[in-house]
C-alpha positions in Angstrom: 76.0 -10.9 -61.4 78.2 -12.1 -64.2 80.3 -11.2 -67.0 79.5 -13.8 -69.8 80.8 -13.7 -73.2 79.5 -15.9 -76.3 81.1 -16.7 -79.4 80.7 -18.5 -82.4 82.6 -22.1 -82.9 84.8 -23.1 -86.2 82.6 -24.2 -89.0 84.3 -27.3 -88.8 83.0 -27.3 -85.3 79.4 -26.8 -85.5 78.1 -29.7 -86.1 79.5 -30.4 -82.8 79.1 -27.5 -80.7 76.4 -24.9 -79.5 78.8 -22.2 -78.9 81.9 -21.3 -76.2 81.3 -19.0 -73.6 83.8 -16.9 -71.3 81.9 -16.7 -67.6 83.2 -14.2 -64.8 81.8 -13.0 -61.5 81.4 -9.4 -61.0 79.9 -9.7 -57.3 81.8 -9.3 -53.6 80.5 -10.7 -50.5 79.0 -14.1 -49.9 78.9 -17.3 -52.0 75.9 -17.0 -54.7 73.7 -20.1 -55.0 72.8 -21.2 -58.7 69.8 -23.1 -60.3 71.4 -25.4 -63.2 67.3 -26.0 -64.8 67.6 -29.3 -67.1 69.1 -29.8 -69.8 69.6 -32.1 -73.2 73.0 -31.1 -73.7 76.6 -31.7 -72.5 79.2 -28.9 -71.6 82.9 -28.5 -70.7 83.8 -26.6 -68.1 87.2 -24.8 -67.5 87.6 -23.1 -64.0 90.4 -20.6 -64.6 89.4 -18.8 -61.4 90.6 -19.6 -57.6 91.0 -23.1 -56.6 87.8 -23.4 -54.9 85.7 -21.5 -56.5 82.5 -23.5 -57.7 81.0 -26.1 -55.7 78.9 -29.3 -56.4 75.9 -29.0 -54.0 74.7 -32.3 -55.1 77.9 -34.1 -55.3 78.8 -32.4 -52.1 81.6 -31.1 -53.4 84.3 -28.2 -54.8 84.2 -28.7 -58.8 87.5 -30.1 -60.5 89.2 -27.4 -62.6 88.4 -29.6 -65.7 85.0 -31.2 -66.1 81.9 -32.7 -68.0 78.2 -32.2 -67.0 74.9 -33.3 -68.5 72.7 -34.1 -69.6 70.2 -33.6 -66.5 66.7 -34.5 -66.1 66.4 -32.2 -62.6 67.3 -29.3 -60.9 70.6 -29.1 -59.8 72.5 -26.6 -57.4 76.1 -24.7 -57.4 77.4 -22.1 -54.9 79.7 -20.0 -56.9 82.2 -16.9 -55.8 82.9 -13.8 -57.0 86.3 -14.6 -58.3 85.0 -17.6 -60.3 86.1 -17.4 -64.3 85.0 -20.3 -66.5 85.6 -21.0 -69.8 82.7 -23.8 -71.0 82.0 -25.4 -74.4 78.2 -26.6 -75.0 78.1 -29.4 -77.1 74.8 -30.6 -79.1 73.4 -33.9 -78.5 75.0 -36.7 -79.4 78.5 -34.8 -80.0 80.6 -35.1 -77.5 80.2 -39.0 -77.5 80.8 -38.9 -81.1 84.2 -36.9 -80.6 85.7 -38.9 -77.7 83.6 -42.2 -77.6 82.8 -41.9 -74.0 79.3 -43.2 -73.1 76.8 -39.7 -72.6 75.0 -41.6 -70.1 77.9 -41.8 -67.1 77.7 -38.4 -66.9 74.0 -37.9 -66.8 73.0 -35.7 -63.4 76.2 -35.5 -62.9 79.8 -34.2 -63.2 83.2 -36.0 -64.3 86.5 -34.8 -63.7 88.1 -34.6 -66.9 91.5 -35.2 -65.9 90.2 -38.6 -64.9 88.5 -39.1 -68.0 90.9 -37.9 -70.4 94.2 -37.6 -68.6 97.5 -35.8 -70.0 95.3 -34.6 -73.1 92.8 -32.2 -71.3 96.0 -31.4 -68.5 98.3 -29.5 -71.7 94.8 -27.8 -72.6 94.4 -26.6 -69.4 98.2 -25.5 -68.6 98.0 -23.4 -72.1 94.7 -21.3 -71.4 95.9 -20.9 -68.1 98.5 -18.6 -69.8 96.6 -17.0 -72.3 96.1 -13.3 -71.3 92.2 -12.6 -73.3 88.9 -14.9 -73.4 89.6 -14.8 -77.4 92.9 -16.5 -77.3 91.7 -19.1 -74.3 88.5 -19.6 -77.3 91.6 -20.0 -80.2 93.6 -22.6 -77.8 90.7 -24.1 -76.8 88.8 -24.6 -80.9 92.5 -25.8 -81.9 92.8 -28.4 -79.6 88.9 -29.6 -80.2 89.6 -29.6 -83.9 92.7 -31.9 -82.9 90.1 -33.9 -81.2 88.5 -35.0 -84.8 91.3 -36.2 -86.4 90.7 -39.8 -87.5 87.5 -39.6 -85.5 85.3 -42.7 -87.0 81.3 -41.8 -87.3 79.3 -44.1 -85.0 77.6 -47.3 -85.9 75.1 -45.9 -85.2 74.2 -42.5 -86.5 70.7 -40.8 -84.5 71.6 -37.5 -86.1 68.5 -37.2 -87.9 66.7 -38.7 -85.5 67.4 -35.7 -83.3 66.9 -33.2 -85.8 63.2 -34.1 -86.2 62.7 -34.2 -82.5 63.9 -30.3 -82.5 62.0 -29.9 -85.5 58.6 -31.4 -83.8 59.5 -29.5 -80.7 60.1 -32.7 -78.7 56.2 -34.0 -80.1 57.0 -36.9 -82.1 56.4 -40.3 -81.1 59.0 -43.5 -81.4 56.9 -44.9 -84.0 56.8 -42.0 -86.2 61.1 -41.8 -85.5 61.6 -45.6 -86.5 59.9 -44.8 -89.8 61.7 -41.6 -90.8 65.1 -43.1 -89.8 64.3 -47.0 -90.7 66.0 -47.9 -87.0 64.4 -49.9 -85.1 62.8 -48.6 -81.3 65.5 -50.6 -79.6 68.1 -49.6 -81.3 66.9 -46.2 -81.3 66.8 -46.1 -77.5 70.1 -47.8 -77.0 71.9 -45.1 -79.1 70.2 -42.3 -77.1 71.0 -43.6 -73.9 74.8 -43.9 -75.2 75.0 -41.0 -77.9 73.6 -38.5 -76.0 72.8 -40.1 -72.0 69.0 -39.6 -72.2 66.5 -42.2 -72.8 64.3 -41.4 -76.0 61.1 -39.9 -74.4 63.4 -38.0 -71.8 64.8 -36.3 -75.0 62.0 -35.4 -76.1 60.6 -34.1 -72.9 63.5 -32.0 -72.1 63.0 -30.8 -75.8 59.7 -29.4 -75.0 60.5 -28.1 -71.3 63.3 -26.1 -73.0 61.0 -24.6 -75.4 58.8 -23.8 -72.4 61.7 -22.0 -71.1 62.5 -19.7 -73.7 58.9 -18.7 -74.1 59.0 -17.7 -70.3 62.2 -15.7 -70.6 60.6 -13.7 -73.5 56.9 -13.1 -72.1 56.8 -10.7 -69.8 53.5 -11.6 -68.2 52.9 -15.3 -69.2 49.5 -16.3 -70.0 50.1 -20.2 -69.1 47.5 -21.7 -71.4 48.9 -20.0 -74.6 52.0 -20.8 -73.6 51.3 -24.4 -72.9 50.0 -24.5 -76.2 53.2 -22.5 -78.4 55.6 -25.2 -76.0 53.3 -27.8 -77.9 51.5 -29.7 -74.5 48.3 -31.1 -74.8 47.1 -28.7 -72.8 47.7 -26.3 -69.6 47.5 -29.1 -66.8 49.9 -31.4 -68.9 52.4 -28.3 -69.0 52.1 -27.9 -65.2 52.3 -31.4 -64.5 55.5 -31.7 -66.8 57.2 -28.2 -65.2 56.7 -29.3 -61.8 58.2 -32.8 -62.8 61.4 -31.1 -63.9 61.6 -27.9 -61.1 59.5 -28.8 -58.5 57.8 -25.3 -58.7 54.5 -24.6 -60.4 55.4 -22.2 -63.2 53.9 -19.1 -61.7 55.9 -19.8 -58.5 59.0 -20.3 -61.1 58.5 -17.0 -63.3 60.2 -14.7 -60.9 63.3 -16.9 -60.1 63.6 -16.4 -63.8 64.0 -13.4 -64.1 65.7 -12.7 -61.5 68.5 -15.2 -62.5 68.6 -14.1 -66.1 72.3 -13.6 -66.0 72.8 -17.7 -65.3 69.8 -19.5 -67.1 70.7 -17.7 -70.4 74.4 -19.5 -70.1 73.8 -22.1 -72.3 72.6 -20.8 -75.8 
């Protein structure tokens, strides 16, 4: 269904970001509808295809050429074309609030326009790639102008980096307590700063750690056996897992296996 190219960001970029990815349809015919699962991180999105293109379902409408999304704590929905080409930077948690000191949380469920956001900057950005003949020089323009983007940048007053770091390390099973020890921050400043820094409240973090987990063990078991994985995606047990997946897809897992595989190509995006 799609064409999709990953590469590796600038070491001065990776504390930063995840990875870039070049995204193209290779389908005719009818409009394809897309699962966006939940997510902890944020990602910027370059449509380099036709005009209309990609479309919001649950804004209700056709996606700006430049834009933010996530975090999301829900399923969302996009109908997408077969001439749709998009360029898209994930950033870890926390990061692209640190780069441009724009609140996480205002885009959480949701998409910004980035020309709103960030004006004549991103509108250059966007003019250049558009002009660029090969994903690997829209990936060059695109790292240059993000390394631009750090220039004088201040670190936060408040820095949850570690903070995150254990919750990936724990798997998302760590409790506030246990945080507020290891990073001598207090809970309420702790949640404030995830709420800003990276637009999830604490334990939502940490749930959408663990779901994501859940995830990848489903894409690599062939025939899941729910209990083991329950227990590898570190739930208390098989009911909690269940309850939790169904919180975040509205499926039951079993129900949600085969809509997995079958949408590989899109699910796998973010990496």
């Amino acid at each position: 269904m799609f064409n999709v190219q990953t590469f590796r960001p600038h070491q001065r970029l990776r504390d930063y970001l995840l990875s870039y990815q070049s995204i193209a349809g290779n389908f005719s015919g009818e409009d394809r509808c897309l699962t966006l699962l939940p997510h902890f991180i944020q990602s910027m999105w370059l449509n380099l295809g036709t005009e209309h293109a990609l479309y919001n379902v649950d804004q209700q409408e056709y996606a700006s050429p430049a834009m933010l999304t996530g975090p999301r704590n829900h399923i969302g929905e996009w109908r997408i074309n077969g001439e749709t080409r998009l360029l898209t930077a994930h950033f870890r948690p926390g990061s692209w609030s640190r780069m441009f000191k724009v609140p996480a949380e205002w885009c959480n469920n949701h998409a910004i326009n980035l020309y709103t956001l960030l004006g004549k900057r991103i509108l250059s950005l966007t003019t250049g790639i558009n002009e660029c003949s090969s994903p690997e020089q829209q990936i060059q323009l695109l790292e240059s102008w993000l390394l631009e983007q750090l220039t004088g940048n201040p670190p936060n007053n408040c820095d949850i980096e570690k903070a995150i770091q254990l919750i990936f390390a724990s798997h998302g099973n760590i409790t506030i307590r246990q945080l507020e020890t290891s990073v001598f921050l207090t809970k309420r400043t702790l949640e404030r700063a995830f709420l800003k820094q990276t637009g999830l409240r604490l334990k939502m973090f940490c749930r959408l750690v663990r779901f994501r987990k859940a995830i990848d063990y489903m894409l690599r078991m062939r025939h899941p056996q729910w209990s083991l994985l329950a227990h590898k995606a570190g739930y208390c047990d098989q009911t909690h897992f269940i309850n939790e997946f169904r919180y975040f897809t509205h499926h039951l897992p079993h129900q949600f296996s085969g809509l997995l595989q079958a949408e590989t190509d899109f699910v796998t995006f973010i990496r």
